[in-house]
C-alpha positions as CSV (number, residue, x, y, z in Angstrom):
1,X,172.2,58.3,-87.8
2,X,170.3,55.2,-86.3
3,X,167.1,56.6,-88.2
4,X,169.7,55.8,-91.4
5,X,170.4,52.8,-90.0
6,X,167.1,51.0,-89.1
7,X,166.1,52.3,-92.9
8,X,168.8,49.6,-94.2
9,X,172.0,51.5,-94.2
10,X,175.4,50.3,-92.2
11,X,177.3,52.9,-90.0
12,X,181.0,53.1,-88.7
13,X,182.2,55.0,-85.6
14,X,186.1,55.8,-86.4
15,X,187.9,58.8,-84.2
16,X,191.3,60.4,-84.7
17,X,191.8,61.1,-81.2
18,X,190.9,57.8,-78.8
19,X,188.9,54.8,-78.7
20,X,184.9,56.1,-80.2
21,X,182.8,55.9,-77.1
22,X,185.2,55.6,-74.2
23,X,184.9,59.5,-72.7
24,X,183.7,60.2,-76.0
25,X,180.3,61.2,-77.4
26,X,180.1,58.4,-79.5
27,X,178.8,56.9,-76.0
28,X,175.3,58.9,-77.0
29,X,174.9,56.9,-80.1
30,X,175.7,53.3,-78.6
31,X,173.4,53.6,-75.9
32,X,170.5,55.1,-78.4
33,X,171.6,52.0,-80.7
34,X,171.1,49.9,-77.9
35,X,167.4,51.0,-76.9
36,X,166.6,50.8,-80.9
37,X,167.6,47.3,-80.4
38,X,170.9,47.7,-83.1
39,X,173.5,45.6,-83.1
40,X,177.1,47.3,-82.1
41,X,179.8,45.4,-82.5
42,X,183.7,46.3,-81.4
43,X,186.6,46.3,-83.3
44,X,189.8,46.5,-80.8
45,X,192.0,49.4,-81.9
46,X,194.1,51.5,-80.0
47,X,193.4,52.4,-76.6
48,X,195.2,55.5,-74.8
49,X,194.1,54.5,-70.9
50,X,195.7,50.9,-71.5
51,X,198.4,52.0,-73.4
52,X,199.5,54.0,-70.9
53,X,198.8,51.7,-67.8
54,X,201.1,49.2,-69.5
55,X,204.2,51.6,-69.6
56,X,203.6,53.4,-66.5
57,X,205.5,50.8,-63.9
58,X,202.7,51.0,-61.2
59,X,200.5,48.2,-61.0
60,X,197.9,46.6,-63.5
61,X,196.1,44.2,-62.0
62,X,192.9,46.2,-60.6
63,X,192.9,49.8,-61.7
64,X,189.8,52.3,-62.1
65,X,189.0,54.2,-65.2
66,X,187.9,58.1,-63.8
67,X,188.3,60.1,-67.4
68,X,188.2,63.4,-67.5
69,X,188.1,65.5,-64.2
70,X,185.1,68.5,-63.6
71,X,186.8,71.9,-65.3
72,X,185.4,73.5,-62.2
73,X,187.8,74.1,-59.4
74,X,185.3,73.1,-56.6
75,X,183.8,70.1,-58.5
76,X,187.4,68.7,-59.5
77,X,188.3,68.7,-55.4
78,X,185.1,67.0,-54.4
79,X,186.1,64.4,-57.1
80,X,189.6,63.9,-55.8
81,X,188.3,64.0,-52.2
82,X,186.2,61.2,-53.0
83,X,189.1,59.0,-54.5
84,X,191.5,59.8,-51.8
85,X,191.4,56.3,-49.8
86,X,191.1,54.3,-53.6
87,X,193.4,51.5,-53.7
88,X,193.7,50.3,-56.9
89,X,195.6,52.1,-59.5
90,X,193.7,55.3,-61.1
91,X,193.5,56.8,-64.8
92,X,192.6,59.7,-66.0
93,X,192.5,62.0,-69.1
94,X,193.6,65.8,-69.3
95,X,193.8,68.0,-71.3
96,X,197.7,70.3,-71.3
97,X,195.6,74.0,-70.7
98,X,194.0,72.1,-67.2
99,X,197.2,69.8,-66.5
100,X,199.3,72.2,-64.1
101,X,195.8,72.6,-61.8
102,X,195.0,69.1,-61.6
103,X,198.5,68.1,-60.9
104,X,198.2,70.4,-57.7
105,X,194.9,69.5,-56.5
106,X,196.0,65.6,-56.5
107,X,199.4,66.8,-54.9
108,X,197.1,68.4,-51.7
109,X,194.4,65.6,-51.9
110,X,197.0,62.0,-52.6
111,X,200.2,63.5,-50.9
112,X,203.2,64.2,-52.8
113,X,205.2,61.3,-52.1
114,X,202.4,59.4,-54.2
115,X,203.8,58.3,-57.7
116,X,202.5,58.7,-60.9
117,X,203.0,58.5,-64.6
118,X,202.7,61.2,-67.2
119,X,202.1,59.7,-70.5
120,X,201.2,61.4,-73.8
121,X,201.1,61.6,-77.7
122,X,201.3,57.3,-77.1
123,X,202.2,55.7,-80.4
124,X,203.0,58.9,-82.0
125,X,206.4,60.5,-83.2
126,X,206.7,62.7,-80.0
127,X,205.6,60.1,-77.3
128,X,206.6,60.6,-74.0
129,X,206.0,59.3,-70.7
130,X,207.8,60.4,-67.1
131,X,207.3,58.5,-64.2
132,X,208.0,61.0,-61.2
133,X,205.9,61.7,-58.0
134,X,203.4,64.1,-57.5
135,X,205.6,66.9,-55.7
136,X,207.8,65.9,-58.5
137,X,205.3,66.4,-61.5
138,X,203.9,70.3,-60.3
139,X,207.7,71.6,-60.1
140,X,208.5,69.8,-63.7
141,X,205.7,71.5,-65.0
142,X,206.5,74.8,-63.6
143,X,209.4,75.3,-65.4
144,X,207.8,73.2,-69.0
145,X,204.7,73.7,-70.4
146,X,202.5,70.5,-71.2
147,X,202.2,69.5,-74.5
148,X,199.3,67.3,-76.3
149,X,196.3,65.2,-74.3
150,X,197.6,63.4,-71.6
151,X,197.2,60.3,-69.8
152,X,198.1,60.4,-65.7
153,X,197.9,56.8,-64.3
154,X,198.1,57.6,-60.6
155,X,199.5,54.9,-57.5
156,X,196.7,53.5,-55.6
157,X,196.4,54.4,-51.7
158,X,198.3,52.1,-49.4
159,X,196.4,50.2,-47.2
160,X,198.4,51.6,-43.9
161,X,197.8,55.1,-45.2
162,X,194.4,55.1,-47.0
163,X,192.8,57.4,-44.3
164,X,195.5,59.6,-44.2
165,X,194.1,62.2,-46.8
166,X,194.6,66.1,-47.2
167,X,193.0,67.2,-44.0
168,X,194.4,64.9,-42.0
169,X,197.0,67.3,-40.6
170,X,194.8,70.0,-41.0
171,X,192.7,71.9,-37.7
172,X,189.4,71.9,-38.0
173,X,189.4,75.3,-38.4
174,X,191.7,74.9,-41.0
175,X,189.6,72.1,-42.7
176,X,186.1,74.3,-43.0
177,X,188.6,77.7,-44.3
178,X,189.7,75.3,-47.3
179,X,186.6,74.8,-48.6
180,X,185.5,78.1,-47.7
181,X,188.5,79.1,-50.1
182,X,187.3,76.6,-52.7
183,X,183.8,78.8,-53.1
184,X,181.9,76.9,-50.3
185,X,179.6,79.0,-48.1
186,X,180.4,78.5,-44.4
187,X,177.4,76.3,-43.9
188,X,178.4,74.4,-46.6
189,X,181.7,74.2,-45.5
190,X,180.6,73.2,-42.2
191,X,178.7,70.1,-44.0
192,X,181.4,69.4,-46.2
193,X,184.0,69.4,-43.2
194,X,181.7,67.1,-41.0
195,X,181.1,64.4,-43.8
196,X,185.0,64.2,-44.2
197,X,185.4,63.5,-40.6
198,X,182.5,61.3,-40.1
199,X,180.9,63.8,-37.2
200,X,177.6,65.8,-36.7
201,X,177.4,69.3,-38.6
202,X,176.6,70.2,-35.1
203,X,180.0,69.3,-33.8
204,X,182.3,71.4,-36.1
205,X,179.8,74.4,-35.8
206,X,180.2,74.4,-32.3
207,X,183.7,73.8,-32.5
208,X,184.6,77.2,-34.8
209,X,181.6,79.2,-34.1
């Protein structure tokens, strides 16, 4: 494509499903555009992330665009793990087949008194969006299956609580088994644990072994 471009022709990125570049592979052809020194230039259309943060009644005014989450179960955690003391208001794309797992790992990682909005099919015939609370969203979808791409804006951490994430109630020995249970060796567990709770590796080996 930029080949056919730098030989004189014009090229326009349209999508049916989201805004062209934004978790999207037209991302690849931007950035090569860019080093080939071509001009891109946007056209504001519809936007599914923004859409959704402005009906989702948690706040707007700093939010963090995270996308799609890892499909692997391990990775996913790590990545939820990392955003558990994040403040401002987080967005994030899923897809209905992966919904019911993600909604649980945020449940154990945020808490499930932390609120969020469900939004999907925006601007479409069957557009829906439910604002509940993360205990509240797994049991919803236990008894109805998600339907379409989805949009989850998630509630920020509260300042008074931002260090109070999943392990904080958990033993140590209770702390390495879950990642042990996630596909972690013990070592790695160990490691894992100790980075979480801002200690040696030496002091929760010595503390379970």
């Amino acid at each position: 494509i930029v080949e056919r471009i730098l030989n004189g022709e014009t090229c326009a990125l349209v999508s049916d499903a989201g805004s062209p570049a934004i978790s999207d592979p037209g991302e690849d052809l931007v950035k090569l555009c860019a080093e080939k020194g071509v001009t891109v230039i946007s056209i504001p259309g519809c936007c599914a992330a923004v859409n959704a943060l402005a009906v989702s009644g948690l706040p707007t005014g700093r939010f963090t665009f995270e996308g799609f989450l890892a499909s692997g179960k391990s990775e996913r955690r790590e990545q939820l793990k990392e955003l558990c003391g994040e403040e401002r208001t987080m967005i994030f794309h899923e897809a209905p087949h992966k919904l019911k797992n993600t909604l649980e790992d945020m449940k154990n990682t945020f808490g499930e008194d932390r609120r969020i909005s469900l939004c999907r099919e925006l601007t479409k015939k069957n557009e829906e969006v439910l604002r509940l609370t993360l205990g509240g969203a797994v049991e919803y979808y236990e008894q109805n299956a998600p339907r379409g791409e989805y949009v989850l804006i998630v509630e920020g951490s509260n300042k008074k609580t931002k260090h109070e994430c999943f392990f904080e109630n958990m033993s140590v020995e209770e702390h390495v088994n879950f990642y042990i249970s996630n596909g972690l060796s013990k070592m790695d567990a160990i490691k894992s644990c100790a980075k979480d709770r801002g200690v040696h590796k030496n002091i929760i080996y010595k503390e379970i072994c």
